[in-house]
PyMOL CGO cylinders between C-alpha atoms (Angstrom):
from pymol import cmd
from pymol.cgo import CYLINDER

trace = [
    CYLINDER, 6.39, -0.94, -62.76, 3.05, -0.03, -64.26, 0.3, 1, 1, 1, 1, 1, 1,
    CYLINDER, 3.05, -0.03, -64.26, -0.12, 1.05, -62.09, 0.3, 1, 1, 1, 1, 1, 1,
    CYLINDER, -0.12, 1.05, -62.09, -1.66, -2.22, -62.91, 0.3, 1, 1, 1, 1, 1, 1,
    CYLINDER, -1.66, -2.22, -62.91, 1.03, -4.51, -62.24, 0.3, 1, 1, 1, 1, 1, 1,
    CYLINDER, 1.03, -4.51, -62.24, 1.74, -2.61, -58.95, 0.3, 1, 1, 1, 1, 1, 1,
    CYLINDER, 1.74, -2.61, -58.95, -1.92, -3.13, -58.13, 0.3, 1, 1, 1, 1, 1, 1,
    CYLINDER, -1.92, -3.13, -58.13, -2.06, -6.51, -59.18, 0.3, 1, 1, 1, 1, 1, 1,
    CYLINDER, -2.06, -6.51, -59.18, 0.90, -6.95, -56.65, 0.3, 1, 1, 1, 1, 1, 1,
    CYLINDER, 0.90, -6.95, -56.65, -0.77, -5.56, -53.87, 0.3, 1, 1, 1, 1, 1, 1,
    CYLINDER, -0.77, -5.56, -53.87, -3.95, -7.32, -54.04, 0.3, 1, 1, 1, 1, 1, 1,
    CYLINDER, -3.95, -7.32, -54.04, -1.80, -10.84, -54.07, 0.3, 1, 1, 1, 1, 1, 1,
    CYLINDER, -1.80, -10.84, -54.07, -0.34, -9.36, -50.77, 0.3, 1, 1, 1, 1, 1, 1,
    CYLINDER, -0.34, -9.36, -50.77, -2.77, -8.74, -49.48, 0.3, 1, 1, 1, 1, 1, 1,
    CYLINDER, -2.77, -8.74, -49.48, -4.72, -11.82, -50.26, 0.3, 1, 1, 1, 1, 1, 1,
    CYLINDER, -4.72, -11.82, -50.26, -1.96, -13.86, -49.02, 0.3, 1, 1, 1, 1, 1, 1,
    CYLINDER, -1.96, -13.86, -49.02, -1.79, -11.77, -45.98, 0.3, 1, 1, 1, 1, 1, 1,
    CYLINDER, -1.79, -11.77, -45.98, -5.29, -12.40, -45.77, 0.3, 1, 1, 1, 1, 1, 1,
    CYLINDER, -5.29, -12.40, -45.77, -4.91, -16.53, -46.05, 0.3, 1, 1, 1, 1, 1, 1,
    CYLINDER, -4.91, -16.53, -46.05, -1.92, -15.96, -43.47, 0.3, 1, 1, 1, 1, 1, 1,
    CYLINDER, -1.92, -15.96, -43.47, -4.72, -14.44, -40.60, 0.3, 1, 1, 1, 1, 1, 1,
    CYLINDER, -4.72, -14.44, -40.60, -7.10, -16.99, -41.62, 0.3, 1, 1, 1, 1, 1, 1,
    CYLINDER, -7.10, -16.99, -41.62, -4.41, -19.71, -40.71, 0.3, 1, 1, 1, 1, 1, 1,
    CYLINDER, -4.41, -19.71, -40.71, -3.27, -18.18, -37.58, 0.3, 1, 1, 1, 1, 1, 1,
    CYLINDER, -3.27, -18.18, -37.58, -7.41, -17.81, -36.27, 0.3, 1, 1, 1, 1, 1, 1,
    CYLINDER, -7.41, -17.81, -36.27, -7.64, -21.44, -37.46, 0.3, 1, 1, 1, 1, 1, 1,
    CYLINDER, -7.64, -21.44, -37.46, -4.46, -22.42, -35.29, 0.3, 1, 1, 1, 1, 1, 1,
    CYLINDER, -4.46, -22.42, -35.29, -5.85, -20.36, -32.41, 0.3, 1, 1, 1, 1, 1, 1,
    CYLINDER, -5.85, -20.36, -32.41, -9.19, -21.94, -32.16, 0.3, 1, 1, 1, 1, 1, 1,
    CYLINDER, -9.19, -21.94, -32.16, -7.65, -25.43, -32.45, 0.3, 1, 1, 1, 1, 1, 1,
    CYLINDER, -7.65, -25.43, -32.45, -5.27, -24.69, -29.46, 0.3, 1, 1, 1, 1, 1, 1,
    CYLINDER, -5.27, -24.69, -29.46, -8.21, -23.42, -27.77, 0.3, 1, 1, 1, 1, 1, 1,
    CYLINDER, -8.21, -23.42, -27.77, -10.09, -26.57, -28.00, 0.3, 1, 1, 1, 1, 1, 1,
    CYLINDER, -10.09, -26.57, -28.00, -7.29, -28.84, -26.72, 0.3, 1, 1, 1, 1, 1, 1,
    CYLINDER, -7.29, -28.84, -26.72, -6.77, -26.26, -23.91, 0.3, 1, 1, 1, 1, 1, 1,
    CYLINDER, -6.77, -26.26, -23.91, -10.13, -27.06, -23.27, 0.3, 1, 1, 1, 1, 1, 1,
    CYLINDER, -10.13, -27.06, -23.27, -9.56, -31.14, -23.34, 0.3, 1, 1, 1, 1, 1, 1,
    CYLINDER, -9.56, -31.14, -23.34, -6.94, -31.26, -21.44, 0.3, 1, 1, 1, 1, 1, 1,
    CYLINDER, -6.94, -31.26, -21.44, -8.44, -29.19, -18.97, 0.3, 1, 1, 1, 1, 1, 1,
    CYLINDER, -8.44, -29.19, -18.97, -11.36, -31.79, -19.09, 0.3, 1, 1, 1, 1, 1, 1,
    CYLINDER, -11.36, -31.79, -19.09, -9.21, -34.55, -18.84, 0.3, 1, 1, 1, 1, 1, 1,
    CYLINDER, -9.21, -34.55, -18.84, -7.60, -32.85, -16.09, 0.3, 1, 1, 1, 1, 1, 1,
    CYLINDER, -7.60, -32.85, -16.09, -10.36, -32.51, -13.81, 0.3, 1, 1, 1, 1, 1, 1,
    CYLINDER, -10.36, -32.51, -13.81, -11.15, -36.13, -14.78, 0.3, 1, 1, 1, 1, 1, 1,
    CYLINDER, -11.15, -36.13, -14.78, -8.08, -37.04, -13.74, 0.3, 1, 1, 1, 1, 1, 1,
    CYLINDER, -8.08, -37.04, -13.74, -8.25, -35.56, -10.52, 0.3, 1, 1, 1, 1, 1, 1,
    CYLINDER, -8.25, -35.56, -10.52, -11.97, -36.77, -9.56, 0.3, 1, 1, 1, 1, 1, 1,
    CYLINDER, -11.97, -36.77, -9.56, -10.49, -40.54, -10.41, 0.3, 1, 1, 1, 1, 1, 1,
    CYLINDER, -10.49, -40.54, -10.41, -7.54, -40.08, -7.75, 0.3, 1, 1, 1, 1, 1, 1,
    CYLINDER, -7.54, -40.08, -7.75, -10.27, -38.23, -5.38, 0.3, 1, 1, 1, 1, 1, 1,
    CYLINDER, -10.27, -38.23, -5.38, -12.12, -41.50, -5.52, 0.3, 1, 1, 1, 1, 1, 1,
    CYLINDER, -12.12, -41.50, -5.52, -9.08, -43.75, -5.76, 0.3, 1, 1, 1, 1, 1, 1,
    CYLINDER, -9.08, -43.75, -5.76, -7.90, -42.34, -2.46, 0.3, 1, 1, 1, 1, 1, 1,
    CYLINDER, -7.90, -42.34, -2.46, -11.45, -42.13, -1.37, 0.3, 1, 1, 1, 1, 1, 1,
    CYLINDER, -11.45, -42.13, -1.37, -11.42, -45.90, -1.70, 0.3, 1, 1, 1, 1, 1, 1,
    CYLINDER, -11.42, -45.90, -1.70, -7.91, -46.68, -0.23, 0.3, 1, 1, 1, 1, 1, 1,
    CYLINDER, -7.91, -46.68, -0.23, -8.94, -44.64, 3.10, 0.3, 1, 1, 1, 1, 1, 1,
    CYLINDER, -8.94, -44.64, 3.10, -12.18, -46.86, 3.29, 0.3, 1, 1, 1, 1, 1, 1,
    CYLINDER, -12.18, -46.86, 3.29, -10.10, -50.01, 2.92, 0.3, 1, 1, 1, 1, 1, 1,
    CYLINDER, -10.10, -50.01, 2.92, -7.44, -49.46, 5.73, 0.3, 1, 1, 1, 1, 1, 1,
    CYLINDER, -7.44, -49.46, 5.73, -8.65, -50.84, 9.19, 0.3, 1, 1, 1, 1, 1, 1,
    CYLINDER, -8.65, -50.84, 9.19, -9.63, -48.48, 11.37, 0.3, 1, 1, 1, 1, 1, 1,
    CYLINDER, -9.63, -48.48, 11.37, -9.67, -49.17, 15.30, 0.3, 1, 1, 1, 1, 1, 1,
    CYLINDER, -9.67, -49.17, 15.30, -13.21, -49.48, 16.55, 0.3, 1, 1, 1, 1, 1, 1,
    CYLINDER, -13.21, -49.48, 16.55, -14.39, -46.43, 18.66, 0.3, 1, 1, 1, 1, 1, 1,
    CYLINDER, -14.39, -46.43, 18.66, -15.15, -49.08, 20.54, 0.3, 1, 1, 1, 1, 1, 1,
    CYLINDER, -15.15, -49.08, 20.54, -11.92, -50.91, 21.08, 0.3, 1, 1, 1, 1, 1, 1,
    CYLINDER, -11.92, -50.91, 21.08, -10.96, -48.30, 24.19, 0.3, 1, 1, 1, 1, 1, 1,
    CYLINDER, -10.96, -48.30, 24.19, -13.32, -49.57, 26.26, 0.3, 1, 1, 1, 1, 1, 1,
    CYLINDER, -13.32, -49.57, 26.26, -12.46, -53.09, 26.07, 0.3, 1, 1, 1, 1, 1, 1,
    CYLINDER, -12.46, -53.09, 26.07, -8.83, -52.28, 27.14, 0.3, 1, 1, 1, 1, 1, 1,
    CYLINDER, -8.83, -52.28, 27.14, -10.09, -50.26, 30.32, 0.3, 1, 1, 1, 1, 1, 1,
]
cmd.load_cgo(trace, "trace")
């Protein structure tokens, strides 16, 4: 193999390596970013049941403090 082929090798080996990190950063970021959904959607989530349950607790009848006395 000549020097120049030999070069000429390397350099598309390297540029495809190259094109091969870019994809991988590229892949990284966008798993970052739905990491980062989810986890927004996850505390979402759990804010809607908070308040959901919230609501449910308020709805159930709850004896009067008051009741007590009217048994005595």
């Amino acid at each position: 193999m000549e020097l120049s082929e030999q070069a000429a090798q390397e350099l598309a080996e390297g540029s495809t390596a190259i094109s091969r990190v870019a994809e991988l950063e590229a892949k990284v970021a966008e798993l970052e970013v739905h990491g980062c959904r989810w986890k927004a959607e996850k505390v979402k989530a759990k804010e809607a049941l908070r308040k959901e349950k919230r609501g449910k607790e308020s709805d159930q009848c709850l004896p009067s403090p008051f009741s007590h006395l009217f048994c005595l």
